[in-house]
C-alpha positions in Angstrom: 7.0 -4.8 209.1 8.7 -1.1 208.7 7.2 1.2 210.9 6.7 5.1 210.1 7.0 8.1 212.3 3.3 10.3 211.8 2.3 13.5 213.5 -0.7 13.5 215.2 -2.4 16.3 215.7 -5.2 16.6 218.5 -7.3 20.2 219.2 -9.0 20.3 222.8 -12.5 21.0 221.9 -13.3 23.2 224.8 -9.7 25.4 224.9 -8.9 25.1 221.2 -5.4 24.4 222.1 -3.8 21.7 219.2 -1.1 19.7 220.6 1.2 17.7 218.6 2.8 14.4 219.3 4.7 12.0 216.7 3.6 8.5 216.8 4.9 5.2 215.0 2.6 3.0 212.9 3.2 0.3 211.1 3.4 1.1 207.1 1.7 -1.5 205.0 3.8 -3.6 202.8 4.4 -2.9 199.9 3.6 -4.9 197.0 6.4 -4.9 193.8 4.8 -4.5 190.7 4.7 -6.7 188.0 4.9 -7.4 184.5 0.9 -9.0 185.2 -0.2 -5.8 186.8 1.5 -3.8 183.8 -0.3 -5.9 181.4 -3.8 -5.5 183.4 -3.3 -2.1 182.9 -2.4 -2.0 179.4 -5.5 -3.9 178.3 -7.5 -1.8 180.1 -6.2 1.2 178.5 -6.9 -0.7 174.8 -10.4 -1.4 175.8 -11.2 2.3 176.2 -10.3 2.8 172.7 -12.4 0.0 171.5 -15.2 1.3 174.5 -17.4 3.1 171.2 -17.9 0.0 169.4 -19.9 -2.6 170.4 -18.2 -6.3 170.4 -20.6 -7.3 167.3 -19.2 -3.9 164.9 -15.7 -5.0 166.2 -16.6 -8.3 164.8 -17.2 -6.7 161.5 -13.9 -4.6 161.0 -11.9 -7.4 159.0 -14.8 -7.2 156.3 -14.6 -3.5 156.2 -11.0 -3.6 156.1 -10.6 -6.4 153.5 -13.4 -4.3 150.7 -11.7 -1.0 151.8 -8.5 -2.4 150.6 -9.5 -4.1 147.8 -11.7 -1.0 147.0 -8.7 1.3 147.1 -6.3 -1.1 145.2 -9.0 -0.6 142.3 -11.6 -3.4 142.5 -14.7 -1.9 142.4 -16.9 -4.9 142.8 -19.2 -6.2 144.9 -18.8 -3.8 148.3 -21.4 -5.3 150.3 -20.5 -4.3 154.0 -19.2 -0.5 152.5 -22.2 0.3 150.7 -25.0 -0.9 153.4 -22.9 1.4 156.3 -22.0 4.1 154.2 -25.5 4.8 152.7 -27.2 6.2 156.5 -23.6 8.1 156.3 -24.5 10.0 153.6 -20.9 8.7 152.1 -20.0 7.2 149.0 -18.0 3.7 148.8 -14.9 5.7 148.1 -15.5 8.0 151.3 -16.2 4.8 153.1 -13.1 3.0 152.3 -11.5 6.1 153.5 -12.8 6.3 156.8 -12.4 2.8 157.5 -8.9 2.9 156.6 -8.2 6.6 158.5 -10.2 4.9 161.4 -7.4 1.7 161.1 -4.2 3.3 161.3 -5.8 6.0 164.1 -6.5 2.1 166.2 -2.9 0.6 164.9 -1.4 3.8 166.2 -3.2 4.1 169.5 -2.7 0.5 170.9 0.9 0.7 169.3 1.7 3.4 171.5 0.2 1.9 174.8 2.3 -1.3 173.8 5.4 0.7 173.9 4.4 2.0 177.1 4.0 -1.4 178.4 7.1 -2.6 176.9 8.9 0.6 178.5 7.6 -0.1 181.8 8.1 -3.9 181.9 11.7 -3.4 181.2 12.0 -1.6 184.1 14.0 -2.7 187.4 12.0 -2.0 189.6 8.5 -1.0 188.0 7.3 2.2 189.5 4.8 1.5 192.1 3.2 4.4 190.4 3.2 2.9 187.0 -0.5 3.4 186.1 -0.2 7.1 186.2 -0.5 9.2 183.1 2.6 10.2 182.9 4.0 6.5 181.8 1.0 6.5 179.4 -0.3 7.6 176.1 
């Protein structure tokens, strides 16, 4: 075990006086950091983005993405799933599309990011003990 030097400070109640000694304690180990714990973190940071939506909308984002696209490319049939969520909105289909297709690249663009943050930090020799800080991430 590595041991550390540490300065203890001790004040006399009564007199005030602070005396100082250096003691040695034992450091902790330390624990390398691993591609797992980089990963853990990385997830974690992805779920945060996806924290707004419940699990059951999530489930529904292929459907809106599938009639937004096919709405854009010029089919302008049935839009079930558009036109039942965009009619609280306010929104027309077209509008719709457009937000679920701005709200898809703002996602593909967020986790891409924290990916690349996770790829830059795995390739690392050694991983920063610190690598969870914000200044690794997105």
């Amino acid at each position: 075990m590595t041991t550390v030097d540490v300065t203890e400070r001790v004040i006399n109640a009564r007199t005030g006086q602070v005396t100082e000694r250096t003691i040695q304690v034992e450091a902790p180990p330390v624990v390398p950091v691993t591609a797992a714990h980089v990963r853990a973190e990385a997830a974690r940071r992805m779920a945060l983005i996806a924290q707004p939506y419940s699990r059951e909308e999530r489930e529904t984002w292929p459907q809106q993405i599938a009639e937004a696209e096919a709405y854009m490319a010029g089919d302008q049939s049935d839009m079930p799933m558009l036109t039942v969520i965009a009619m609280p909105r306010g929104l027309t289909v077209a509008q719709m599309a457009t937000l679920v297709l701005t709200l898809r690249a703002q996602f593909k663009a967020a986790t891409a990011a924290i990916l690349a943050a996770q790829a830059t930090l795995i390739a690392m020799d050694p991983i920063p003990q610190d690598f969870a800080d914000a200044e690794y991430w997105p």
